[in-house]
Structures are given as structure tokens and as C-alpha cells.
Backbone as a ProteinNet text record, in pm:
[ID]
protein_1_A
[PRIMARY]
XXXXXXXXXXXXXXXXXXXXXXXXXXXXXXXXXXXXXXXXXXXXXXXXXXXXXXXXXXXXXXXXXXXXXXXXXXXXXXXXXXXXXXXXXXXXXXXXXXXXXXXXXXXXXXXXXXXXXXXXXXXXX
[TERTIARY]
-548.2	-541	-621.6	-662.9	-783.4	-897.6	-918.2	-1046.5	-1187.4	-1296.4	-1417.6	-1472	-1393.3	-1439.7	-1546.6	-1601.6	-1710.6	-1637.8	-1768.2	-1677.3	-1696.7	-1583.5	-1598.7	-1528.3	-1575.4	-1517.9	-1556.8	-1680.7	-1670.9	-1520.3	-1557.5	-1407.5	-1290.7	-1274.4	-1110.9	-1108.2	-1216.8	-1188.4	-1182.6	-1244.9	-1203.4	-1059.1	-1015	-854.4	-775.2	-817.8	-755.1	-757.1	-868.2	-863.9	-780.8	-777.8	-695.4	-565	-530	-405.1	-365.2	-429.4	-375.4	-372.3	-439.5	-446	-296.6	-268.7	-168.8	-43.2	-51.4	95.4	111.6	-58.1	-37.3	39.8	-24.9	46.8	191.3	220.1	365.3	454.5	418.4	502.5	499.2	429.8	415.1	493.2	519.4	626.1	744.1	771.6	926.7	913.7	851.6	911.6	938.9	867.1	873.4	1046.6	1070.5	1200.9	1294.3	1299	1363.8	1431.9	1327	1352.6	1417.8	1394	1484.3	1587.3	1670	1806.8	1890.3	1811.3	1881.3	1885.5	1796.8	1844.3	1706.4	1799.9	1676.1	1529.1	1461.3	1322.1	1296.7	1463	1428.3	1419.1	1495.3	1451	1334.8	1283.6	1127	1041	1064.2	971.1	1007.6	1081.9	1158	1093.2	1149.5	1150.5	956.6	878.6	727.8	704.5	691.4	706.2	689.9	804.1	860.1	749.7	740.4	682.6	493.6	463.3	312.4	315.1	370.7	335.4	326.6	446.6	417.7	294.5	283.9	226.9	64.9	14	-118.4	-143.7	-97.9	-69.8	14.3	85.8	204.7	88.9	11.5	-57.3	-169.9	-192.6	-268.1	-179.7	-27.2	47.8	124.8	161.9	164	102.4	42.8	-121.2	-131.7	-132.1	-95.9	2.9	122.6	247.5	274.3	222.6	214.3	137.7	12.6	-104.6	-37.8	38.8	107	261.6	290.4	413.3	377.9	314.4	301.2	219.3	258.7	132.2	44.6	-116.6	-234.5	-333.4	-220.4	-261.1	-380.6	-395	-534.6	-637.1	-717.9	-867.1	-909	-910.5	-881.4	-799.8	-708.3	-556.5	-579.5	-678.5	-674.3	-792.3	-884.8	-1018.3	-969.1	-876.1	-845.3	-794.8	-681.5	-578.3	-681.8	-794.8	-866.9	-998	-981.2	-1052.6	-1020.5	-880.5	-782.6	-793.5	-811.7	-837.8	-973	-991.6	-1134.1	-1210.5	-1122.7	-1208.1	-1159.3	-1129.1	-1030.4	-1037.8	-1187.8	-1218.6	-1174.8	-1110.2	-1060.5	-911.9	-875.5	-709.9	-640.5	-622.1	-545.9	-603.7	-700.4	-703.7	-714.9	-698.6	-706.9	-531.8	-446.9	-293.6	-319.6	-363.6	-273.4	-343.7	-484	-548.2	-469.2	-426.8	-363.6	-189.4	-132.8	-34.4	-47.3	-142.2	-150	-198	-312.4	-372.2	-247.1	-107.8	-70.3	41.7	100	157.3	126.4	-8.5	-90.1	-86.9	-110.2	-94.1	33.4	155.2	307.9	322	214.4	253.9	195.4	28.6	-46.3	21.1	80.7	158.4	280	328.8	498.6	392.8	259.8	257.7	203.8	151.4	82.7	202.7	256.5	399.9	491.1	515.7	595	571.8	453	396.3	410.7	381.4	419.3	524.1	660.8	797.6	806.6	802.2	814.1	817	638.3	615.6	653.9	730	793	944.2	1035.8	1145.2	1147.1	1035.2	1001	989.3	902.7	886.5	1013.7	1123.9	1263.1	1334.2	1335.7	1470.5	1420.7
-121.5	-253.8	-354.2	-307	-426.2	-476.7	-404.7	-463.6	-406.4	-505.3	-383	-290.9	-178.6	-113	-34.6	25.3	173.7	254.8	389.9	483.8	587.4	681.9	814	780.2	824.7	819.8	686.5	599.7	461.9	404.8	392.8	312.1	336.7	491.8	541.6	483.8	465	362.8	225.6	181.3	42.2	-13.9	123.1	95	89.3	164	223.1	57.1	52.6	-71.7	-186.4	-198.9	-327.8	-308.1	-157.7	-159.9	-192.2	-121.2	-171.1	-335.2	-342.2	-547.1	-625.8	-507.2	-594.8	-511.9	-395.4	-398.8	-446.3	-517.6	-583.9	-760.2	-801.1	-909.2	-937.3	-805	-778.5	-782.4	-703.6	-664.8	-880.9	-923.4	-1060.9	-1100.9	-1123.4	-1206.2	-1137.2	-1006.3	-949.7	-1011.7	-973.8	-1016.4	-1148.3	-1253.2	-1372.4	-1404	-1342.5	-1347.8	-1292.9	-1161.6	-1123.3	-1161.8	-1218.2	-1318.4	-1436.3	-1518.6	-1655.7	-1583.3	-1454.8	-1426.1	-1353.3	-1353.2	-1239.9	-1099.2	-1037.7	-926.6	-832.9	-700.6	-603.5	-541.9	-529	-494.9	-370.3	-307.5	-198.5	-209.1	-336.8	-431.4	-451.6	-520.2	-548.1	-423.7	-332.1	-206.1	-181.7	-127.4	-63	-128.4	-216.5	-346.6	-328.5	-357.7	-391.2	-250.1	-141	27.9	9.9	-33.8	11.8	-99	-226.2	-315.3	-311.3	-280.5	-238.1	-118.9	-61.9	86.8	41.6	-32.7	-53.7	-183.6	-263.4	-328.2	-268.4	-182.2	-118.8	-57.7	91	176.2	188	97.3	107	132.7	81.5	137.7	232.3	300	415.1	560.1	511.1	615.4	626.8	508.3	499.2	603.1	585	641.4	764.6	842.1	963.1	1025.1	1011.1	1027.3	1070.9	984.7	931	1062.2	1074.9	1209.3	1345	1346.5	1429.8	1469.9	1422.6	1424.7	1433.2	1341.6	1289	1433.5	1477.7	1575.4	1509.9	1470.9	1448.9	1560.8	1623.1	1713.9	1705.4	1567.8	1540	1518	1527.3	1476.6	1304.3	1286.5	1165.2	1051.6	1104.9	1059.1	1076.7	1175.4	1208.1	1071.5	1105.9	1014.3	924.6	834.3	695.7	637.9	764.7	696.1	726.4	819.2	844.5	702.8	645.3	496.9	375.5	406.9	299.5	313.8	403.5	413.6	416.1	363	297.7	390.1	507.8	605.7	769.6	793.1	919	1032.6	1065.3	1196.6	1173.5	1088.3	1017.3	971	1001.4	896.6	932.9	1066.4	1120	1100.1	1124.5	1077.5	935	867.5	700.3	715	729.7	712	769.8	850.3	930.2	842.9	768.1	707.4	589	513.4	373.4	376.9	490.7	529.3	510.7	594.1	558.2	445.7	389.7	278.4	173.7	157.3	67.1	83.9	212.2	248.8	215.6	251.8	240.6	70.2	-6.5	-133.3	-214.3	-140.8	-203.5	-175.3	-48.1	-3	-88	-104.3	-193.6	-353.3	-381.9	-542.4	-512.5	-403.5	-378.3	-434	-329.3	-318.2	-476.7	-518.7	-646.8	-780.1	-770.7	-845.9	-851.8	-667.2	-701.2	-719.4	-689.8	-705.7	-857.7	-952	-1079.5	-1115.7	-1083.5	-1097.3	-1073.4	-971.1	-943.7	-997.9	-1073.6	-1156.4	-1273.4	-1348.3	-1424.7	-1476.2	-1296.1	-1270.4	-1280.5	-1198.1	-1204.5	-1343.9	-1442.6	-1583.8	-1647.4	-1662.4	-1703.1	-1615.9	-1494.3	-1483.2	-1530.7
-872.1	-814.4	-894.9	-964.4	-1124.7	-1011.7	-877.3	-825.8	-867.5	-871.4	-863.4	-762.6	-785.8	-611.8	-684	-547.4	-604	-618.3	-739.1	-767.1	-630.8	-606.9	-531.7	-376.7	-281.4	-181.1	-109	-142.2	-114.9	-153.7	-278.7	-328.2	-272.8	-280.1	-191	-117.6	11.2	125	147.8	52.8	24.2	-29.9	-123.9	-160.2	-33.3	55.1	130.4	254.3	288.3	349.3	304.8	171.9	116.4	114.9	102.6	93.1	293.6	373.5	517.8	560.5	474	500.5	402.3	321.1	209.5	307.8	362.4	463.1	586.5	632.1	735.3	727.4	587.6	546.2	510	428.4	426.4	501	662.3	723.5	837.7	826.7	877.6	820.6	671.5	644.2	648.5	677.3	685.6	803.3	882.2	1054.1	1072.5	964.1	1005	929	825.9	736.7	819.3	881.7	987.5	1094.6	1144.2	1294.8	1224.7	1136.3	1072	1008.1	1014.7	929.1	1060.7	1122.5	1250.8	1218.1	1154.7	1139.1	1237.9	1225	1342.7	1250.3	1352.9	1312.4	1167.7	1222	1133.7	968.4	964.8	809.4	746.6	882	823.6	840.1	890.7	880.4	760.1	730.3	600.7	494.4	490.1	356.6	335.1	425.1	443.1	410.5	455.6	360	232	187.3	64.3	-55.6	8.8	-89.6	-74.2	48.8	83	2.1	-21.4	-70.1	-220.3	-276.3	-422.4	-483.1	-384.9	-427.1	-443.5	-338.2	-286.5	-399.2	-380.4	-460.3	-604.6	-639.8	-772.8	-868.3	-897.3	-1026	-1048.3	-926	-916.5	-946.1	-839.1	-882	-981.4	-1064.4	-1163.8	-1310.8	-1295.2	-1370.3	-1314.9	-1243.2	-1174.1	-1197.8	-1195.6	-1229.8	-1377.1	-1445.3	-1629	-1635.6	-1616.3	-1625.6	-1629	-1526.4	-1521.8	-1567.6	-1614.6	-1748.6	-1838.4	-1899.6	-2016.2	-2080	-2218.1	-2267.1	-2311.2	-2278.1	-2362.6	-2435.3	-2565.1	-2612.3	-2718.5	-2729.3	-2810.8	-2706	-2733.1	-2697.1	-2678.6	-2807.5	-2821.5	-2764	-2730.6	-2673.6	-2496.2	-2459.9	-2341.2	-2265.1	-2361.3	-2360.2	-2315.6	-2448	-2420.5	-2289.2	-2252.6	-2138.6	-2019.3	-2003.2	-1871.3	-1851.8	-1990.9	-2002.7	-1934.4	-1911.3	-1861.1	-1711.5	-1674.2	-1501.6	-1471.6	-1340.8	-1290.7	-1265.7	-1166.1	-1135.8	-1140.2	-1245.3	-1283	-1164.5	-1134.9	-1069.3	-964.5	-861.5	-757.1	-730.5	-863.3	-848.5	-789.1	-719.2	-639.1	-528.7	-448.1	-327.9	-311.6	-392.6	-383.9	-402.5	-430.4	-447.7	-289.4	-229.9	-115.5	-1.8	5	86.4	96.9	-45.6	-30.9	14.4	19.3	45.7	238.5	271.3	408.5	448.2	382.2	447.1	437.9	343.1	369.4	498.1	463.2	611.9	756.9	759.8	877	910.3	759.4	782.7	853.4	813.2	858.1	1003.2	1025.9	1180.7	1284.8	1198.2	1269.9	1340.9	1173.7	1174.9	1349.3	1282	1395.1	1522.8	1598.7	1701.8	1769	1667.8	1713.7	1734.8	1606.5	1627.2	1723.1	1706.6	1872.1	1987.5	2048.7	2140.4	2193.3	2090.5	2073.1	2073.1	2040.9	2049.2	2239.1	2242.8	2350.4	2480	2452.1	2526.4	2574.4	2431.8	2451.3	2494.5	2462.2	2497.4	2644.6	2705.8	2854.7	2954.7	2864.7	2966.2	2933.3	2834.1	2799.3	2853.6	2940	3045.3	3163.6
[MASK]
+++++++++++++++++++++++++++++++++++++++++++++++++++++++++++++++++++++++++++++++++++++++++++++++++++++++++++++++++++++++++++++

């Protein structure tokens, strides 16, 4: 995410926090895009998933992914690319923390949102 977090399990949770705030924001503007196109909720869940997850996480798992394909059969070569990530000994539970935290975020957004729809569907019949 190019932030300065701490290293180790501080930081994981701080990824992890930002990413639930970036699918809580996400999933606000699907619902708000949603409700102005007519379409059903299951859009903006979906849609807010798919883009919280990449936006949170895309370049942790990124970089994870790459690590693991890619051969870094030099030393040198290995050095460099483990230079490029913030906190190597961590990148996996930071991909799997920001993976949920943004989930957790879209669910958070759904329950608060609708609750609010609801309410208002209710005083309009």
C-alpha cells in the first residue's frame, strides 16, 4: 500500500484496518451508484468485494504471487526484489489480514447501509 506502517504484527493490523475502511468506503459509493441505476444490492456487494480487495491488498498480493513463480535463483536477484517490499517476513499474513479486513469492511458498509435503507423504505409505505 506505499504506507509507513510498522514492521511485524503491528503493521499487519494496521494494513488490515485500512484495508476495512477502504471497503467500507467502497461499498458507500456502490450503494450510493446502485440505488441511482436501480440495480439490486447484490451489485454493490459484489462490485465493493472485488475492488476493496484489489485496491487494499493488489500490491501485497501482487508481490506474493511474483515470489512465488518467479525463480530468484541468484542471491543478488533475490536481495533486490525482497528490497522492494516493506516488510518481507510478514507479506503473507498482511495479503491474508488485508484480504479480510477489506471484506469485513463491505459487510460492515452492507449492514450499516441497509439498516438505513430500510428505515426509510419503512416511513415511505
Amino acid at each position: 500500500m506505499n504506507l509507513p506502517l510498522h514492521f511485524g504484527l503491528l503493521g499487519t493490523l494496521e494494513a488490515g484496518l485500512i484495508s476495512l475502511l477502504v471497503g467500507l468506503l467502497v461499498y458507500a459509493l456502490w450503494h450510493r451508484v446502485c440505488r441511482w441505476a436501480g440495480w439490486s444490492m447484490g451489485y454493490a456487494i459484489g462490485w465493493s468485494c472485488v475492488m476493496a480487495v484489489v485496491i487494499s491488498a493488489g500490491i501485497d498480493a501482487w508481490k506474493l504471487f511474483y515470489m512465488g513463480i518467479v525463480r530468484l535463483e541468484s542471491p543478488f536477484f533475490a536481495r533486490m526484489y525482497l528490497a522492494t517490499i516493506h516488510d518481507p517476513n510478514e507479506l503473507g499474513s498482511r495479503v491474508v489480514i488485508e484480504v479480510a479486513g477489506a471484506l469485513f469492511g463491505v459487510a460492515l458498509g452492507w449492514l450499516l447501509f441497509s439498516s438505513r435503507s430500510g428505515e426509510k423504505n419503512a416511513s415511505e409505505s
